[in-house]
C-alpha positions as CSV (number, residue, x, y, z in Angstrom):
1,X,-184.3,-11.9,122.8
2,X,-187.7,-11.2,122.2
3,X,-190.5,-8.9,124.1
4,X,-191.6,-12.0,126.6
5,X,-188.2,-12.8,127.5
6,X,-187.7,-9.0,128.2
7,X,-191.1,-8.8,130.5
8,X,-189.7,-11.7,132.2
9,X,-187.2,-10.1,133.6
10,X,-188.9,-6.9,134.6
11,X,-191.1,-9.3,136.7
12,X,-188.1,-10.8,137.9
13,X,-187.3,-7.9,139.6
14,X,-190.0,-7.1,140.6
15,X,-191.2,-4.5,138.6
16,X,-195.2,-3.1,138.3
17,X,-197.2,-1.2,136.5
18,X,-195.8,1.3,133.8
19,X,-192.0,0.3,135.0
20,X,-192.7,-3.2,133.0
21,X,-193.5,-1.6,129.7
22,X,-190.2,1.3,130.7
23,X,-187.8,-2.0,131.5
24,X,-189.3,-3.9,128.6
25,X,-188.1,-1.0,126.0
26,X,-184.8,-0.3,128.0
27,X,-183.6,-4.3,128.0
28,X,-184.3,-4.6,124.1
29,X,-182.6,-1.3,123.3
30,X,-179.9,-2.7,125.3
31,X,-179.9,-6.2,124.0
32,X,-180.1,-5.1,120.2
33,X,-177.0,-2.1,120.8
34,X,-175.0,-5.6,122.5
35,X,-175.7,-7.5,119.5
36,X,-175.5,-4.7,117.0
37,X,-172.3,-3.7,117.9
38,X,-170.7,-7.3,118.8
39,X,-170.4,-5.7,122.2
40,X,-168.5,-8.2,124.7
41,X,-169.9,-6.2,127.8
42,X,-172.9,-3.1,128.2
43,X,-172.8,-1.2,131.3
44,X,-175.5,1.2,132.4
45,X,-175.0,3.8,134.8
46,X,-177.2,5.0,136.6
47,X,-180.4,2.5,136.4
48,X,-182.9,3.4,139.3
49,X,-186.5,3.2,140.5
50,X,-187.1,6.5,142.5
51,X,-190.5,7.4,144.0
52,X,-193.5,6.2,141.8
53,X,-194.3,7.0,138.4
């Protein structure tokens, strides 16, 4: 995966502002631990948008 791909899908859900750079870094750290660790499934608990930031 590469940054586009990742800032694809923070507009995908419909993300703004500094939230697309925040998604952008947590879907890469995500995707590199899943591919890292030959990881079959990655669950994240909690992953909210609260308020504004």
């Amino acid at each position: 995966m590469q940054e586009f791909q990742a800032r694809e899908i923070a507009f995908g859900l419909g993300l703004e502002g500094a939230l697309i750079g925040k998604a952008v870094s947590t879907i890469m750290g995500c995707y590199n631990a899943f591919r890292e660790y030959d990881a079959s499934m990655l669950e994240i608990n909690p992953l909210v948008v609260s308020g504004t930031t």
